[in-house]
C-alpha positions in Angstrom: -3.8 -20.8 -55.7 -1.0 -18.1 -53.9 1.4 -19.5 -56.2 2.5 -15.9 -56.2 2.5 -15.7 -52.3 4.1 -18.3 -51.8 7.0 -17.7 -54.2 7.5 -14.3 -53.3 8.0 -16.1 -49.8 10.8 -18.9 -51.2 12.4 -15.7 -52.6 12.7 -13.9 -49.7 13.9 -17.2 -48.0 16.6 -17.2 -50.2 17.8 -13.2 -50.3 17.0 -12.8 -46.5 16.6 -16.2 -44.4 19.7 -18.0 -46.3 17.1 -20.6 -47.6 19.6 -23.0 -49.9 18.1 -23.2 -53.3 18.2 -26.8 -53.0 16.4 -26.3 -49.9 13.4 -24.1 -51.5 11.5 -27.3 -52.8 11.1 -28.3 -49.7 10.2 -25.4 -48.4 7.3 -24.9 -50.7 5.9 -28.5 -50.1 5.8 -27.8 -46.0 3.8 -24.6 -46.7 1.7 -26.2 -48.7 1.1 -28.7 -46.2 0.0 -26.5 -43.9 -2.1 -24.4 -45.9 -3.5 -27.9 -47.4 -2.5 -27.0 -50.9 -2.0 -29.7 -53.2 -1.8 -27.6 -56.5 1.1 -25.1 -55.9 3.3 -23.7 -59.1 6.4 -21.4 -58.9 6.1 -18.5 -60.6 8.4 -15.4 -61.1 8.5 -13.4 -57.5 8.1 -9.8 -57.3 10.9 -7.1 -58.0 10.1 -5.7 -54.5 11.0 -9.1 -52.4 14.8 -8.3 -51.7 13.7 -4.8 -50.5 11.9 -6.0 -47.9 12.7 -5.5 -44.4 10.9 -7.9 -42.7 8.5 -10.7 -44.0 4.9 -9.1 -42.5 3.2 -7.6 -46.0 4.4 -10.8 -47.8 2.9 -13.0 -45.3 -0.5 -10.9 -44.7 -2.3 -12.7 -47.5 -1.2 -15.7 -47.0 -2.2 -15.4 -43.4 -5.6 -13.6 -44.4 -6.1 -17.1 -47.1 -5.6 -19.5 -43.6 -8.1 -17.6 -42.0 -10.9 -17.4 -44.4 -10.3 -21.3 -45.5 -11.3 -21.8 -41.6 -7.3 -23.7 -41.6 -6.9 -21.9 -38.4 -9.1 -19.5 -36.4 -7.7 -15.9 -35.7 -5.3 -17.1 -32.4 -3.8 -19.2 -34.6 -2.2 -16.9 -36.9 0.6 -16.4 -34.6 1.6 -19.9 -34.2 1.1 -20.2 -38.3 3.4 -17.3 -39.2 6.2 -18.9 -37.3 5.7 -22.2 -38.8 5.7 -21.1 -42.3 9.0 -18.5 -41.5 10.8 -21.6 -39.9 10.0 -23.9 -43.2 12.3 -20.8 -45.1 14.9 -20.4 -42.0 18.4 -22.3 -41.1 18.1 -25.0 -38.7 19.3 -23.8 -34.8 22.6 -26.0 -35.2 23.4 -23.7 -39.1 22.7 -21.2 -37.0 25.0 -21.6 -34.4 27.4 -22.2 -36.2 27.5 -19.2 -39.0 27.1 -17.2 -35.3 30.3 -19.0 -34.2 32.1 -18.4 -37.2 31.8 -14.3 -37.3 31.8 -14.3 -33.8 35.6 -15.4 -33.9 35.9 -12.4 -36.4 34.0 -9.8 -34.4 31.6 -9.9 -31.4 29.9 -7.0 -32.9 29.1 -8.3 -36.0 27.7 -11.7 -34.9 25.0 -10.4 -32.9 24.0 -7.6 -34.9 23.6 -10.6 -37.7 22.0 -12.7 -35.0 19.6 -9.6 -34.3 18.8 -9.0 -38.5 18.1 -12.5 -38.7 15.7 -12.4 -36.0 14.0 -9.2 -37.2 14.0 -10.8 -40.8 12.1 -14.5 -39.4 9.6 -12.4 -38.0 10.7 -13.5 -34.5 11.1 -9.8 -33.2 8.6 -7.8 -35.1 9.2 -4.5 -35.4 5.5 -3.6 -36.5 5.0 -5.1 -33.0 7.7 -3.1 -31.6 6.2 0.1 -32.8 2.9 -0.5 -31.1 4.7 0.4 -27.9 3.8 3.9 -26.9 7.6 5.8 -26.1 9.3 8.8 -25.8 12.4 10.8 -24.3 12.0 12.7 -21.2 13.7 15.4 -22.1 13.3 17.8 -19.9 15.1 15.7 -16.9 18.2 15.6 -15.3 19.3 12.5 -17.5 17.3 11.3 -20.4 15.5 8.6 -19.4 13.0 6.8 -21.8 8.8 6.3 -20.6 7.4 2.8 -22.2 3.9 2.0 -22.0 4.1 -1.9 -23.3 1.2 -2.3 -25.3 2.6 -5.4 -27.0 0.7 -9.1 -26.5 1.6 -11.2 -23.9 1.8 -14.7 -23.6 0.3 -16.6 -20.8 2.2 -18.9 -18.6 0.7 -22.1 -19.9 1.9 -21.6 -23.7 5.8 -22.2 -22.4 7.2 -25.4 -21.8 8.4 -24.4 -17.9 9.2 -21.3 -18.0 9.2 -18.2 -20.7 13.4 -18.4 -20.2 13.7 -22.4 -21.0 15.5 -22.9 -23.3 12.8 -25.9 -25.2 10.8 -22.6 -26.1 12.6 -22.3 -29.2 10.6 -24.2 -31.7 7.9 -24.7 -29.1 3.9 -23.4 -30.4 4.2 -20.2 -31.6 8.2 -20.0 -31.3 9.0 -22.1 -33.8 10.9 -19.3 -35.6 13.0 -18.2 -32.4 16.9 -19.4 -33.2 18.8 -18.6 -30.1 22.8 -19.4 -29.6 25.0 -21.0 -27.3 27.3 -19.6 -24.9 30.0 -21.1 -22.5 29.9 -19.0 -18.9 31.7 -20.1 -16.1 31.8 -23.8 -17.4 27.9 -24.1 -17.8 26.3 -23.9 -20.9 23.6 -21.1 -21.8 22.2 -19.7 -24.5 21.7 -15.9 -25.7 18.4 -15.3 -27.6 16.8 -11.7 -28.9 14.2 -10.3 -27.0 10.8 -9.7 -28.8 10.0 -6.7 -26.3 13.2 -4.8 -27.8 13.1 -1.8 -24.9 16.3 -1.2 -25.9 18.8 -1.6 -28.5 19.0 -5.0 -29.6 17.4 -6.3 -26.3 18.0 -9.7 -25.5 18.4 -12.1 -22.4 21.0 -14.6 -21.0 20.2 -18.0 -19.9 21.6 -20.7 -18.2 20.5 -23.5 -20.3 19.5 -25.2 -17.1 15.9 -24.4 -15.3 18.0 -23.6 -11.9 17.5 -20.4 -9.5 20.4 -17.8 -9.7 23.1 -18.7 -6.8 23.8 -15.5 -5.9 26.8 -13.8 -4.8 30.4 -14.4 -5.4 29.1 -17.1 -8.2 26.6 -14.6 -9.4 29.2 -11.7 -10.1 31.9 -13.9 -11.7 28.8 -14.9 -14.2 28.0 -11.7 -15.0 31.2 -10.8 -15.3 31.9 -13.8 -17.7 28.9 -12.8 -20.2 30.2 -9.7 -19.9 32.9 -10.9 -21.8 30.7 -12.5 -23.6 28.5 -9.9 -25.2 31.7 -8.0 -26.0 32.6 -4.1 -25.9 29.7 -2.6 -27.3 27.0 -4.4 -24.5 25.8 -4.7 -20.9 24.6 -7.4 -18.8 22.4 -6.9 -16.1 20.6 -9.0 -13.4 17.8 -7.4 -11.4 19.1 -8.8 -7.9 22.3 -10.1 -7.0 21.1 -11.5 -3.4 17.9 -13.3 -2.5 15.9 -10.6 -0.4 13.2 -7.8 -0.8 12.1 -6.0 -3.9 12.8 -7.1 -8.1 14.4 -10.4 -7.3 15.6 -13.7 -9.8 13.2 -15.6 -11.5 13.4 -19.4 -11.0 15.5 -19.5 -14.0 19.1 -18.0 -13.9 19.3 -15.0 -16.7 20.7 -12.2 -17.4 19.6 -8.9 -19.4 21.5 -8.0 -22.3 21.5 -4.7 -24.4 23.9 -3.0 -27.2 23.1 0.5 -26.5 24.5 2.8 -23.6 21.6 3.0 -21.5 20.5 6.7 -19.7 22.3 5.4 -16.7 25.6 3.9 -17.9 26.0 7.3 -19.8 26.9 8.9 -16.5 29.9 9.4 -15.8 31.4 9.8 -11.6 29.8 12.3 -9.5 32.0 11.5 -6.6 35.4 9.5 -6.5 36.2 6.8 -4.0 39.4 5.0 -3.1 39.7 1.7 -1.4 41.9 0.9 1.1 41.7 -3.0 0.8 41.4 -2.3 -3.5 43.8 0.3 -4.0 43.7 -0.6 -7.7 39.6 -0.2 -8.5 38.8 2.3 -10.9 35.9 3.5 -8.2 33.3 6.0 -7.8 29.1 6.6 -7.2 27.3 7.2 -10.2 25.4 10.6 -11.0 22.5 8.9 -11.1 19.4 8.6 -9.1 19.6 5.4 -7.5 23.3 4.9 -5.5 25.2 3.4 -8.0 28.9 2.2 -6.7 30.7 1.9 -10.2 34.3 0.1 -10.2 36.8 -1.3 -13.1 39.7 -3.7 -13.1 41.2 -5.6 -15.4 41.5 -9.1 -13.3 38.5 -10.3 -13.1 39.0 -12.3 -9.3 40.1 -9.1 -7.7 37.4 -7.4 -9.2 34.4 -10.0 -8.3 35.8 -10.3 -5.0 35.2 -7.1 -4.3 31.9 -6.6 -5.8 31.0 -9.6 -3.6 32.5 -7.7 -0.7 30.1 -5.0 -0.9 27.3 -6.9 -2.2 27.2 -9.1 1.1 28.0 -5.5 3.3 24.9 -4.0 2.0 22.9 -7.3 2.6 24.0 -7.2 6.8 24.1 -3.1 6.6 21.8 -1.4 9.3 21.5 2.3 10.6 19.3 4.9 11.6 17.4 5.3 8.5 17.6 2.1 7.0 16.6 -0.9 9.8 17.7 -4.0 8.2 17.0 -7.4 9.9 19.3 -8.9 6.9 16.6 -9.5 4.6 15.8 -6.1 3.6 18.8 -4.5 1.9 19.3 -5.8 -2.4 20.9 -5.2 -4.9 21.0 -4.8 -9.0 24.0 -5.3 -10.8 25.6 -4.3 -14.2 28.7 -4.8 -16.4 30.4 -4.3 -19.1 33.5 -5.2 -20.6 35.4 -1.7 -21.3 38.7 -1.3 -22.7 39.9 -4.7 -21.0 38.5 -3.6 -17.7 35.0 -5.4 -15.9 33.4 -2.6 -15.3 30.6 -3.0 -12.3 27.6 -0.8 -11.4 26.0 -2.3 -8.0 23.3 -0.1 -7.4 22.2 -0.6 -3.3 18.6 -1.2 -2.9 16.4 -1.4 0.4 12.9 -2.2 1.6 14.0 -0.7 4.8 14.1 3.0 4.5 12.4 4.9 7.1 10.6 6.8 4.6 7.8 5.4 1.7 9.3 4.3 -1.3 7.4 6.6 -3.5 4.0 9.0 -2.9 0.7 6.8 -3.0 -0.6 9.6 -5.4 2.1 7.7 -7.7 1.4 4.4 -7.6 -1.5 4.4 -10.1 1.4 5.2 -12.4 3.8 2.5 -11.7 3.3 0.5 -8.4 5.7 -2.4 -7.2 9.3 -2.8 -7.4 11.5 -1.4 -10.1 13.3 -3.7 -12.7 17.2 -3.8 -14.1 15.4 -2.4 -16.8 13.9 1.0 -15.0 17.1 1.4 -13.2 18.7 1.6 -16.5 16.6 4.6 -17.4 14.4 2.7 -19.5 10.9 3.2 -17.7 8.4 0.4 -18.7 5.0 1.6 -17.7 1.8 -1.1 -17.6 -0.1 -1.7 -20.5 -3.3 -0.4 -19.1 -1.7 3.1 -18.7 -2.0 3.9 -22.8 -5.5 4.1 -22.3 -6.1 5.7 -19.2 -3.7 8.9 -20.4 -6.0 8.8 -23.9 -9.0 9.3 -21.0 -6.7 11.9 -18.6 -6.3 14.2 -21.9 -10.1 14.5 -22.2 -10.6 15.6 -18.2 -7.7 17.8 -18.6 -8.7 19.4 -22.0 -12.6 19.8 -20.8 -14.0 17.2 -23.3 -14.8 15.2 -19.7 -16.1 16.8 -17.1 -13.6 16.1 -13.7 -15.6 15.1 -10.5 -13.1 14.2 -8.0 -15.4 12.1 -6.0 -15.8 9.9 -8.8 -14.0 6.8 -7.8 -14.0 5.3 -11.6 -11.2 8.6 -13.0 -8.4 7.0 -14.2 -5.3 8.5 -13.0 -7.7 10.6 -11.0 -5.0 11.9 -8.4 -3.0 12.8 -11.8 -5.7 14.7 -13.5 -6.5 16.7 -10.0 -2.8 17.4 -9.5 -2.9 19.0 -13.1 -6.0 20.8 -13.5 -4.4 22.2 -10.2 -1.5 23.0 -12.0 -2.6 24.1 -14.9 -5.4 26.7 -13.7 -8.7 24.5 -15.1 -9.0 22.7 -18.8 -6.4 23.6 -21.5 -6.0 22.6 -25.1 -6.0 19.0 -26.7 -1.9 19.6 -27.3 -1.5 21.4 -23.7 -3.1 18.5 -22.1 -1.5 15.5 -24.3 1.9 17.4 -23.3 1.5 18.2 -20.1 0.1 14.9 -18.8 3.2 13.3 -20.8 5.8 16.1 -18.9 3.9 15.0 -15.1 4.6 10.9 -16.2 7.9 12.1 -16.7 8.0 14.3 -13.3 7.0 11.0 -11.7 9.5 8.2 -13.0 12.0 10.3 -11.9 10.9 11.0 -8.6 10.3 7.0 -8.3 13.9 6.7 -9.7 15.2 9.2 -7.5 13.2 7.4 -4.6 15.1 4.1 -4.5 18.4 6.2 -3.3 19.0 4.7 -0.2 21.8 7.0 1.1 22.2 11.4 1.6 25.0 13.2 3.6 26.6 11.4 5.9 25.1 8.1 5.9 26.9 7.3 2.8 30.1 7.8 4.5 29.3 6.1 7.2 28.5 2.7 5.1 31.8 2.9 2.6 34.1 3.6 5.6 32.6 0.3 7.2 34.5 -1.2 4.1 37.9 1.1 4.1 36.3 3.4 1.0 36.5 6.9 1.5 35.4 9.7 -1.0 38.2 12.1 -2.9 
């Protein structure tokens, strides 16, 4: 009885997991346990087991067997598939350690193990992953990416405290997450792999107390710090760096991690700055849609003082346009370790602008504030949205007739804009391609919309601080 199954699964402990081959006996007898099998023999495991990429096809019958043996009922296969990948994985503290070890080689090469282990336990699925609806907007000024995150979430009452704590790893469901530890500013937190994955081996940041982010000076020389931490190759972001309006901390201090150049960190200076106070910052604002101040330095004090400088500027800043009471202005924050330097992006954010943040026709598209993450370039759209441009297609293409008094429409401003556009119905592939071109028309205009300065204004708020352009 899945004698078969369940050695293929002690083999691919052993060529993929690290499973010691003293440790497989033991192994086997937990599965068994949980699949209340008393009667298990090894046998020889399939030629294809090494091959494997990740542990899903070897695990589907095993998985299928629990569920028609009534062992658990269809929401707990989940929590099953962790508990039998954590019977074949290294414990957290091997873990750490092996981490540790390459780490003190190469930064590089310890989290792209960290992030093939993970992928090979099962605990980011990329069969999950791939459920995500994505694509490349093209057509754009900068290449920003659309998400639609179809992926399942877990509810709040599944986590211990919080979804960031770090007693989730091992908790119901988790038991196959293996996160590492980290030393940052003299506090100890923990790096773990995101499941999500919006972006190249996505992962988060945590302070491995439950505390709320302090914010500013303490804040910057943090993110600086796992800068350093996550090495060369990464960022680290936070979604605000003071406590006011908009995408703010979660209870939990974190940061956002990723190992791939996101749309906006590819762009390079659109206009040079020069500091009076920092003659020495590398400076500049970002070609980029939001106003992005980008500076460098190699000493890290110097260079958090200042972002803290203009972090706390922006926070009192007040003009014309933008009518701050000092609880309006935010902002998002960035870096990365490059060549030596700590390399900032503060993008400025208000709820204050004399002007609405986006058009109301684009809100059924994404409404509320903006993430780290969409700043980045990488826009994640709601779930509900994969659906609703499956329906939009069928108005567009003539399948559905359009009324536009009918309240029920999804995306019903959307579809009326293009059948507008487009002169009446079109094809199935002219519809599927342009509704996907005017989602991509309106994450950049959102994106563009959270620029809080043009002409003047910016000049006005960088001279307040001795920075004038070049």
């Amino acid at each position: 009885m899945l004698n078969q199954e369940i050695s293929n699964l002690l083999a691919y402990g052993q060529a993929h997991l690290l499973l010691d081959e003293l440790d497989a006996s033991q192994a086997a007898r937990r599965i068994c346990n949980m699949l209340k099998i008393t009667d298990f023999e090894p046998v020889e495991p399939a030629e294809d087991v090494e091959a494997a990429t990740n542990p899903n096809a070897l695990l589907a019958p095993v998985l299928a067997y629990a569920v028609e043996q009534k062992i658990v009922g269809d929401d707990g296969v989940s929590a099953l598939k962790a508990d039998i990948l954590d019977a074949l994985m290294l414990k957290p503290s091997e873990l750490n350690d092996l981490f540790a070890d390459t780490y003190a080689v190469n930064k590089q090469k310890a989290f792209d193990f960290l992030y093939e282990y993970s992928v090979k336990s099962g605990y980011v699925d990329p069969d999950e992953c791939a459920k995500n609806d994505r694509w490349e907007a093209k057509e754009l000024k900068s290449k920003i990416e659309i998400i639609i995150n179809v992926m399942p979430q877990a509810t709040t009452d599944k986590y211990p405290k919080c979804a960031l704590c770090r007693e989730n790893e091992g908790y119901i469901g988790r038991a196959n997450m293996r996160t590492v530890s980290a030393d940052i500013d003299g506090e100890e937190w923990f790096y773990a792999p995101s499941r999500h994955q919006y972006f190249d081996k996505h992962g988060v940041l945590v302070n491995g107390e439950h505390v709320a982010s302090e914010g500013g000076k303490t804040a910057m020389k943090k993110l600086a710090l796992a800068a350093d931490f996550i090495g060369a190759d990464g960022f680290v972001g936070m979604d605000s760096a003071v406590e006011n309006g908009g995408a703010s901390n979660t209870a939990h201090e974190h940061f956002k991690t990723g190992f791939r150049t996101a749309p906006m960190l590819r762009q390079g200076i659109r206009t040079r700055l020069k500091s009076q106070d920092y003659p020495y910052l590398e400076m500049g604002i970002a070609d980029w849609y939001s106003t992005v101040i980008r500076f460098a330095h190699s000493n890290l004090e110097k260079t958090v003082e200042f972002a803290d400088l203009l972090i706390s500027a922006w926070k009192k800043y007040s003009d014309d346009r933008i009518v701050n009471d000092g609880t309006k202005n935010f902002c998002s924050a960035v870096c990365r370790k490059i060549n030596g330097k700590y390399t900032f992006d503060i993008v400025l954010r208000s709820t204050a602008l004399k002007r609405p943040r986006m058009a109301a026709d684009y809100e059924e598209i994404k409404a509320g504030a903006l993430s780290i993450t969409d700043i980045l370039g990488y826009f994640v759209l709601p779930t509900k949205l994969s659906e609703e441009l499956k329906t939009a297609q069928l108005y567009l293409d003539g399948t559905l007739p359009f009324d536009p008094k009918e309240t029920k429409i999804p995306l019903a401003k959307t579809v009326e804009r293009l059948l507008k556009a487009q002169g009446g119905t079109v094809s199935k592939l002219e519809a599927k391609l342009n509704i996907h071109d005017e989602i991509d028309a309106v994450c950049e205009k959102i994106l563009a919309s959270t620029a809080v300065f043009d002409g003047q204004t910016a000049a006005d708020f960088l001279g307040s601080l001795g920075i004038r352009e070049l």
